[in-house]
N, C-alpha and C positions, 0 to 999 in steps of 0.2 A: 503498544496500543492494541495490536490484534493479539500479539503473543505467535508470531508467526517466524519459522526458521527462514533462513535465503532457501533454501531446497521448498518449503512451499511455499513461496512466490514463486518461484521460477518455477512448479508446479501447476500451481495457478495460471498464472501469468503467458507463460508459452514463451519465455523467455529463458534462456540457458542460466544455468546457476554461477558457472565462473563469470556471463556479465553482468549477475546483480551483483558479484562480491567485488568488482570490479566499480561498478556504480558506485557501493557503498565506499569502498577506501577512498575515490577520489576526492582531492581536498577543495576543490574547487569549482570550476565550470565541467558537468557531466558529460560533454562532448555525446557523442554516441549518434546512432540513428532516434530521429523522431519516432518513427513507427516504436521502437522499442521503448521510449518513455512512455509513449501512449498506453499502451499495452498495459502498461504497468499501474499508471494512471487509473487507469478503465478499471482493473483486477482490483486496487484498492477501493476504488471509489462501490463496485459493486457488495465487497462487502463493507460497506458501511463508514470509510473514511470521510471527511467533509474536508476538501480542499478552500480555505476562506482565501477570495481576491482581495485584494485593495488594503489599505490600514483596515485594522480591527486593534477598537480600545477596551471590549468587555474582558469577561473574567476567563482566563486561559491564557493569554495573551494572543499575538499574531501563529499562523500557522495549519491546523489541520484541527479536526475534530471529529471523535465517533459518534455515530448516528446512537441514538438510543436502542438500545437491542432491545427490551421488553416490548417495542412497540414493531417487531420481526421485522427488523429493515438491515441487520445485520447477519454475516454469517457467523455461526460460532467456530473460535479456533481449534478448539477439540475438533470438528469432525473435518480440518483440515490435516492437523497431526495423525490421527488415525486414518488417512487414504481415504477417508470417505469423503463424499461430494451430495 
């Protein structure tokens, strides 16, 4: 969706890169500290993830969704690959 590696979230984010990879493998409940989903939460939703609450029956199905970048509400992921901010 962003095109983002675990090394920039955890760049992003201010979260250590072995606990994303570590997020990411778990198969099941993420355990962890809150503060650190937050974080992570915060990091995507700034650049432009929509987290949808509750049932959703439109076209996408349930789950997340990117803001429209033409309308600058997105960062783009080039200039998080390239170190830039």
């Amino acid at each position: 969706m962003l095109d983002w590696s675990q090394a920039d979230l955890a760049q992003r984010s201010g979260v250590s890169e072995p606990t994303i990879k570590r997020l990411e493998a778990s198969g099941g409940d993420l355990g962890g500290r809150l503060d650190t989903a937050q974080k992570i939460v915060d990091t995507l939703k700034e650049a432009g993830v929509l987290f949808l609450d509750g049932p959703y029956n439109g076209d996408g199905g349930p789950g997340v969704r990117l803001r429209d970048r033409q309308a600058g509400n997105a960062a783009a992921p080039a200039s998080i690959s390239n170190g830039k901010t």
